[in-house]
Structure formats: C-alpha cells, structure tokens
Z-matrix of the N, CA and C atoms (Angstrom, degrees):
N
C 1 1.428
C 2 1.514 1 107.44
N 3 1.426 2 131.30 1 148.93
C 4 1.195 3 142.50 2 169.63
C 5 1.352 4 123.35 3 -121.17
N 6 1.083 5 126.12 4 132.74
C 7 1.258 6 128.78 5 156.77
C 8 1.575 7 141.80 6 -115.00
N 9 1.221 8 126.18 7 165.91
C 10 1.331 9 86.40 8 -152.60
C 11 1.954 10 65.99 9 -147.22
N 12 1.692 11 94.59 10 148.95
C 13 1.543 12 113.47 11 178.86
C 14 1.697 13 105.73 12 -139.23
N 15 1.151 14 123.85 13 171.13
C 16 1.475 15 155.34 14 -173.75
C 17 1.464 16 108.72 15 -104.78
N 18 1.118 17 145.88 16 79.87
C 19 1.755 18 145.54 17 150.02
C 20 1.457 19 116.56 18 -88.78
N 21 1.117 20 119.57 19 101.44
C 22 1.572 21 147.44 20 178.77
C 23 1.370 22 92.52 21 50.43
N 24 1.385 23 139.57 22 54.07
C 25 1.430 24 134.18 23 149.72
C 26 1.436 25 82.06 24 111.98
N 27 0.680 26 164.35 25 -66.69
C 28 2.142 27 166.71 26 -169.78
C 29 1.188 28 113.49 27 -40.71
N 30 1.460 29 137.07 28 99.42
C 31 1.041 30 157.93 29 159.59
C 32 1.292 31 96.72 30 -45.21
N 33 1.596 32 104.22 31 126.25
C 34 1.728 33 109.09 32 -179.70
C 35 1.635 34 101.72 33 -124.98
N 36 1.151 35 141.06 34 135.22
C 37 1.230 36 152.57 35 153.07
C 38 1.267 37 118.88 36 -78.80
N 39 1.620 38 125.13 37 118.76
C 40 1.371 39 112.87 38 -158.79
C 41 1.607 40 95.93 39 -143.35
N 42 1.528 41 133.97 40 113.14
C 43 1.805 42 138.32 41 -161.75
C 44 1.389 43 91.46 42 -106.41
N 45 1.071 44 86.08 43 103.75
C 46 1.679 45 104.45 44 152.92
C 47 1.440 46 151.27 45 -53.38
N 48 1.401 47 141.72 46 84.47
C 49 1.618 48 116.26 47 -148.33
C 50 1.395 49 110.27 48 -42.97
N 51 1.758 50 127.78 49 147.81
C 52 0.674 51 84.61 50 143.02
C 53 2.005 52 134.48 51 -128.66
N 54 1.163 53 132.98 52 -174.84
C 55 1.207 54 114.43 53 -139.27
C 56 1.714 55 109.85 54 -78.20
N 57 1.316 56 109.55 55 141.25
C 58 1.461 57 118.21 56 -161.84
C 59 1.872 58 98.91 57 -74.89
N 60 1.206 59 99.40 58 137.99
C 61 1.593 60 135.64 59 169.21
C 62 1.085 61 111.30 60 -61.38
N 63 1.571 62 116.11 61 107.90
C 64 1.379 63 97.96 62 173.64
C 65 1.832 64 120.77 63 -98.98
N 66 1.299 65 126.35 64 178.85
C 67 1.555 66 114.32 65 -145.19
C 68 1.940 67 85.08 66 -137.72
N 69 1.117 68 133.82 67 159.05
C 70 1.996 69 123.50 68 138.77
C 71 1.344 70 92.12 69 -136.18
N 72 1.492 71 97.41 70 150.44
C 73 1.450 72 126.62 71 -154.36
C 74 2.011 73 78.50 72 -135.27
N 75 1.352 74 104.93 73 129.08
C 76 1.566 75 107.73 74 167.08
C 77 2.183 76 99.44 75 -146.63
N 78 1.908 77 82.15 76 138.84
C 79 1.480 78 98.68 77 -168.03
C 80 1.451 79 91.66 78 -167.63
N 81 1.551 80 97.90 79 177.18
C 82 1.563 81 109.23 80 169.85
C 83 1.787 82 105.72 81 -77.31
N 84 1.261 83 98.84 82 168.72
C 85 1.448 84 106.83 83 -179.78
C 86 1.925 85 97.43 84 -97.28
N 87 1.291 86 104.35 85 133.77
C 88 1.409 87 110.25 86 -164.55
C 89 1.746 88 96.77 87 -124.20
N 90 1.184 89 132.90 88 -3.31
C 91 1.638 90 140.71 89 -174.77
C 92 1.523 91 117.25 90 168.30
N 93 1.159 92 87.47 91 124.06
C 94 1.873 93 104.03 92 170.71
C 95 1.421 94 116.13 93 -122.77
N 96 1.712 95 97.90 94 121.11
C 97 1.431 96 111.27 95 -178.02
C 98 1.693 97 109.21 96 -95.76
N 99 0.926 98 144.13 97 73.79
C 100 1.608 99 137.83 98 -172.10
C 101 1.471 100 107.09 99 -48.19
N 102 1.350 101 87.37 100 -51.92
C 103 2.353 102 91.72 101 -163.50
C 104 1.750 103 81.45 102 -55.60
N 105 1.521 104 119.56 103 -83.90
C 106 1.100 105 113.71 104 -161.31
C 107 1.711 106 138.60 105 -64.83
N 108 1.550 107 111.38 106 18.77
C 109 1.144 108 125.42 107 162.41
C 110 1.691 109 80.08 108 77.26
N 111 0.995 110 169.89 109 38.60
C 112 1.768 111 150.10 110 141.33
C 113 1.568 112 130.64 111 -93.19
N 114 1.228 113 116.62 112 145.55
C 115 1.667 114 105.10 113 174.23
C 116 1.875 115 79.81 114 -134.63
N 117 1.756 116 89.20 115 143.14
C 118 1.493 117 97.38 116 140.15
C 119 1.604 118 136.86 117 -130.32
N 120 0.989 119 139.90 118 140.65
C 121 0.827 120 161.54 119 -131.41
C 122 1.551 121 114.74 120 -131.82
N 123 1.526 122 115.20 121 120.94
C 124 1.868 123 122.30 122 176.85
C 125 1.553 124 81.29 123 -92.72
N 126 1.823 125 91.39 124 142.05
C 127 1.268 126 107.55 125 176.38
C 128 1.706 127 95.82 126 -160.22
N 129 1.334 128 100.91 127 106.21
C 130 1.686 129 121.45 128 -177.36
C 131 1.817 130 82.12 129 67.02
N 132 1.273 131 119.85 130 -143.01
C 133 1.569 132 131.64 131 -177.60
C 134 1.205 133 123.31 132 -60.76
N 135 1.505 134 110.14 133 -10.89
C 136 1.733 135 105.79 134 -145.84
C 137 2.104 136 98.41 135 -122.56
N 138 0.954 137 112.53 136 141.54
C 139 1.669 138 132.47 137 176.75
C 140 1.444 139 101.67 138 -76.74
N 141 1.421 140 127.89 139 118.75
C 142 1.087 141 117.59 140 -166.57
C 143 2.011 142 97.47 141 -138.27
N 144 0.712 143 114.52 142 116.79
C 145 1.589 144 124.09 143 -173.84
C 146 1.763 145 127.20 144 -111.19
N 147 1.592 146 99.00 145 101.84
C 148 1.133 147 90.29 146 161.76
C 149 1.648 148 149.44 147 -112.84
N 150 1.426 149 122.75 148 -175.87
C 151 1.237 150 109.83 149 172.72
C 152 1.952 151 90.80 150 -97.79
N 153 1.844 152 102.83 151 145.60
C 154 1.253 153 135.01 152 173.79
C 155 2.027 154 129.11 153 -95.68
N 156 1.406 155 88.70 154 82.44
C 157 1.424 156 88.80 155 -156.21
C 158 1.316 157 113.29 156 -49.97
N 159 1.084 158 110.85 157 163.32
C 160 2.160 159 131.51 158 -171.64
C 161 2.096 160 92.48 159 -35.47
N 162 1.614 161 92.31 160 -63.21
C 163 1.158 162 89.79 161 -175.94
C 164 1.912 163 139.97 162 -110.08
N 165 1.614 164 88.24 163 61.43
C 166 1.096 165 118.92 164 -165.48
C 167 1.806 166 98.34 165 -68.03
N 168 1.428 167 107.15 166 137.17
C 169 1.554 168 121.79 167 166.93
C 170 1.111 169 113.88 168 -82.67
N 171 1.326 170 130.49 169 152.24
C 172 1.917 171 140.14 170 -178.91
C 173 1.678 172 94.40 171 -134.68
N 174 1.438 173 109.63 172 118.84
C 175 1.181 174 104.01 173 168.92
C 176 1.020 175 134.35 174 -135.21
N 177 1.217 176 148.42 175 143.05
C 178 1.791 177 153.35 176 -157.75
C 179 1.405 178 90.11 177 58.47
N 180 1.248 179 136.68 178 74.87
C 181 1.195 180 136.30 179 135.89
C 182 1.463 181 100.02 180 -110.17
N 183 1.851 182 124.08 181 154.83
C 184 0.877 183 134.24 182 156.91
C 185 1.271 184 131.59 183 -61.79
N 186 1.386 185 141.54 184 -9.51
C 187 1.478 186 156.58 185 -170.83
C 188 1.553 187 92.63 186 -122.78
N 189 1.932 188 100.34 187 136.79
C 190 1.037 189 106.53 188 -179.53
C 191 1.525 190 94.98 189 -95.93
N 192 1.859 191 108.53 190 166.85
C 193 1.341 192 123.10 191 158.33
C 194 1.812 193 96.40 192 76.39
N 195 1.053 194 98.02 193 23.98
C 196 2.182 195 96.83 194 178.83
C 197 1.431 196 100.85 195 -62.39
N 198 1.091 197 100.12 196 160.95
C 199 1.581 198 120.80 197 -162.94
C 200 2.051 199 118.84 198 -140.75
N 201 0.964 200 142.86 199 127.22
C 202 1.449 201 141.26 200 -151.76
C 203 1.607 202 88.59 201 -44.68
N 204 1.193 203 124.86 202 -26.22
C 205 1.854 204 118.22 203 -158.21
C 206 1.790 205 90.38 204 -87.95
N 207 1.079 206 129.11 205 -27.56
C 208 1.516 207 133.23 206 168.17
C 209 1.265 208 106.75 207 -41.36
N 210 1.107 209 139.28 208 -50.83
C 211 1.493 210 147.97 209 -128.82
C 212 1.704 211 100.05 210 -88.69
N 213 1.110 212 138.61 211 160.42
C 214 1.032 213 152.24 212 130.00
C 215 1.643 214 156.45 213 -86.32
N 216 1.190 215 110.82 214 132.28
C 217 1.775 216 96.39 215 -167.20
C 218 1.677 217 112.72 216 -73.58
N 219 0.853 218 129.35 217 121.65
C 220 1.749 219 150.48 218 163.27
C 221 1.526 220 103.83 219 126.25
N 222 1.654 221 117.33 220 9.38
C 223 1.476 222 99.32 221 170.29
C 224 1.365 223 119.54 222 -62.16
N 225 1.333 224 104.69 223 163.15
C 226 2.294 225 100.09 224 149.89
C 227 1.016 226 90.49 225 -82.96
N 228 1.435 227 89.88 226 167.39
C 229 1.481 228 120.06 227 176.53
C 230 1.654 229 100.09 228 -176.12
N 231 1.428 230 96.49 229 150.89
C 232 1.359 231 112.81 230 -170.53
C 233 1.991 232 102.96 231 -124.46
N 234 1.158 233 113.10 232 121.89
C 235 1.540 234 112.36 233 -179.84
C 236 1.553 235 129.56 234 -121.95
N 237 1.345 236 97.16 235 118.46
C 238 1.485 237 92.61 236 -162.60
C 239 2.297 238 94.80 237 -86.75
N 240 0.972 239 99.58 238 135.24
C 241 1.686 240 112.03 239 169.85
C 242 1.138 241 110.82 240 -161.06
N 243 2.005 242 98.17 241 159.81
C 244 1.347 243 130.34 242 157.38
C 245 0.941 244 109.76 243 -95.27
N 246 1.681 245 104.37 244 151.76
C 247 1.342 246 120.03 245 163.41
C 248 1.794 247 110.35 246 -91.47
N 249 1.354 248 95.87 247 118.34
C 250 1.593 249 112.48 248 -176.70
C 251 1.865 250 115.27 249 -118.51
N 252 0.964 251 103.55 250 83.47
C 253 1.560 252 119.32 251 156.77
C 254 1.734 253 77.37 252 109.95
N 255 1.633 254 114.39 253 -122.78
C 256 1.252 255 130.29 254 147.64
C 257 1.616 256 149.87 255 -69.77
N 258 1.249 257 91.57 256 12.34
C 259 1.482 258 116.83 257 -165.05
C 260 1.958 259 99.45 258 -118.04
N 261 1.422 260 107.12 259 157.61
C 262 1.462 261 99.01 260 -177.56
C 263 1.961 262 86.75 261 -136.25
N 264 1.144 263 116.81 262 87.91
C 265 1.323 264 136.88 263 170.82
C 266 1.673 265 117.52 264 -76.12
N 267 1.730 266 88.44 265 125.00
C 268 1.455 267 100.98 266 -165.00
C 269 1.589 268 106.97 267 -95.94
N 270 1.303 269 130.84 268 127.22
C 271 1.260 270 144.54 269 -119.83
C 272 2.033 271 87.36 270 -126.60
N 273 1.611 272 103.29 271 -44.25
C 274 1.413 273 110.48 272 -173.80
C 275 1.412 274 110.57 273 -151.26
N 276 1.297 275 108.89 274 128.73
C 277 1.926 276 115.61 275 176.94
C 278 1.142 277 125.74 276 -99.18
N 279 1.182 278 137.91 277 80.09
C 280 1.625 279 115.36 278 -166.33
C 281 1.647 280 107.03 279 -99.48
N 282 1.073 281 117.04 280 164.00
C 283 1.272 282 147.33 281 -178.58
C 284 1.520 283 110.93 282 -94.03
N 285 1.347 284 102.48 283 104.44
C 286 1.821 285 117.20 284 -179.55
C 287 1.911 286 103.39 285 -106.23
N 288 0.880 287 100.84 286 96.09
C 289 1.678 288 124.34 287 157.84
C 290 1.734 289 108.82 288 -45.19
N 291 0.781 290 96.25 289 112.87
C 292 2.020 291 110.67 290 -178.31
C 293 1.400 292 92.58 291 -64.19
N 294 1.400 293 116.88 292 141.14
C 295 1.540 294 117.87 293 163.63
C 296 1.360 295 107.01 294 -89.99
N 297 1.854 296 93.63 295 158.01
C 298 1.577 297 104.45 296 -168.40
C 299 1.451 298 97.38 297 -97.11
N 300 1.318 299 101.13 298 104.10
C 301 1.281 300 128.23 299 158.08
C 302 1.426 301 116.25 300 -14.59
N 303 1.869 302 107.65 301 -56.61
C 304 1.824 303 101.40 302 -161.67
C 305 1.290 304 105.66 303 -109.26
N 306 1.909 305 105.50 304 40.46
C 307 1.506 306 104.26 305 141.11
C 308 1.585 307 118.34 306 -125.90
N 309 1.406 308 101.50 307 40.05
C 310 1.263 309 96.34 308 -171.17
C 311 1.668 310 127.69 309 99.21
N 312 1.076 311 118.42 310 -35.68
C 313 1.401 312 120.94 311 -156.07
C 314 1.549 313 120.71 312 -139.82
C-alpha cells in the first residue's frame, strides 16, 4: 500500500508494510534442532522445515512451559507460521492427538 502526503509543497511517497499472511502446515515431526531454534516436519510427501520464533507457543501438550527440546520425533503436530524474509517461522505448535480408530472416530 502507498500513501502519499504534502511537506512544504514535496510530494512524499511513503510503502507501507504490508501485514504478513499467516499459513499452518500439519505433519509428523521428522527433526528437532533445539540449539538452532528448527523443526521439520513431513507434510503429505514433502520435509518441510522451520525456523521457531523466540516466542513461539506449544499447545495441547500436557507439561507446562514446553520448549522445542520437549518435542518428539514421529509426533503430529500442527504449525501455525509466517513467512519472514526467507525463512517460514513457526509462531505456534500444537499437538494433534491421532484419533482412536476402534471407536469409530
């Protein structure tokens, strides 16, 4: 978006961010990087890896205060992120519980 203002007769052109899209990506957890803040994640065929921002959410886990080193490889997980610069940074992780099959649902 642009806008455009008047300062002592001078047409100023001024670009606005504009606000980032957010995306969720849900798969098994296929790698956890702790030191380097990353998880990746199978989702349909494809390995999909992100960076885990500072103040990343963990949710429906049973343990409070979880942390990327909490996590486990072959969980689900469902990830909500932006795409920030070149990086697609996951903002929130939650924890999707497989349904039990031999009741139906």
């Amino acid at each position: 978006m642009t806008s455009r203002s008047s300062l002592a007769g001078d047409a100023v052109s001024v670009e606005e961010p504009e606000a980032a899209a957010s995306a969720t990506t849900a798969g098994k957890i296929q790698a956890i990087d702790a030191e380097a803040r990353e998880i990746t994640i199978k989702h349909k065929k494809e390995n999909t890896t992100f960076s885990v921002a500072a103040d990343c959410e963990f949710i429906g886990y049973e343990k409070e205060g979880m942390t990327l080193a909490d996590l486990t490889i072959g969980e689900r997980t469902r990830i909500s992120w932006i795409k920030e610069g070149d990086q697609q940074v996951a903002h929130q992780i939650e924890h999707v519980v497989a349904k039990d099959k031999s009741r139906g649902g």
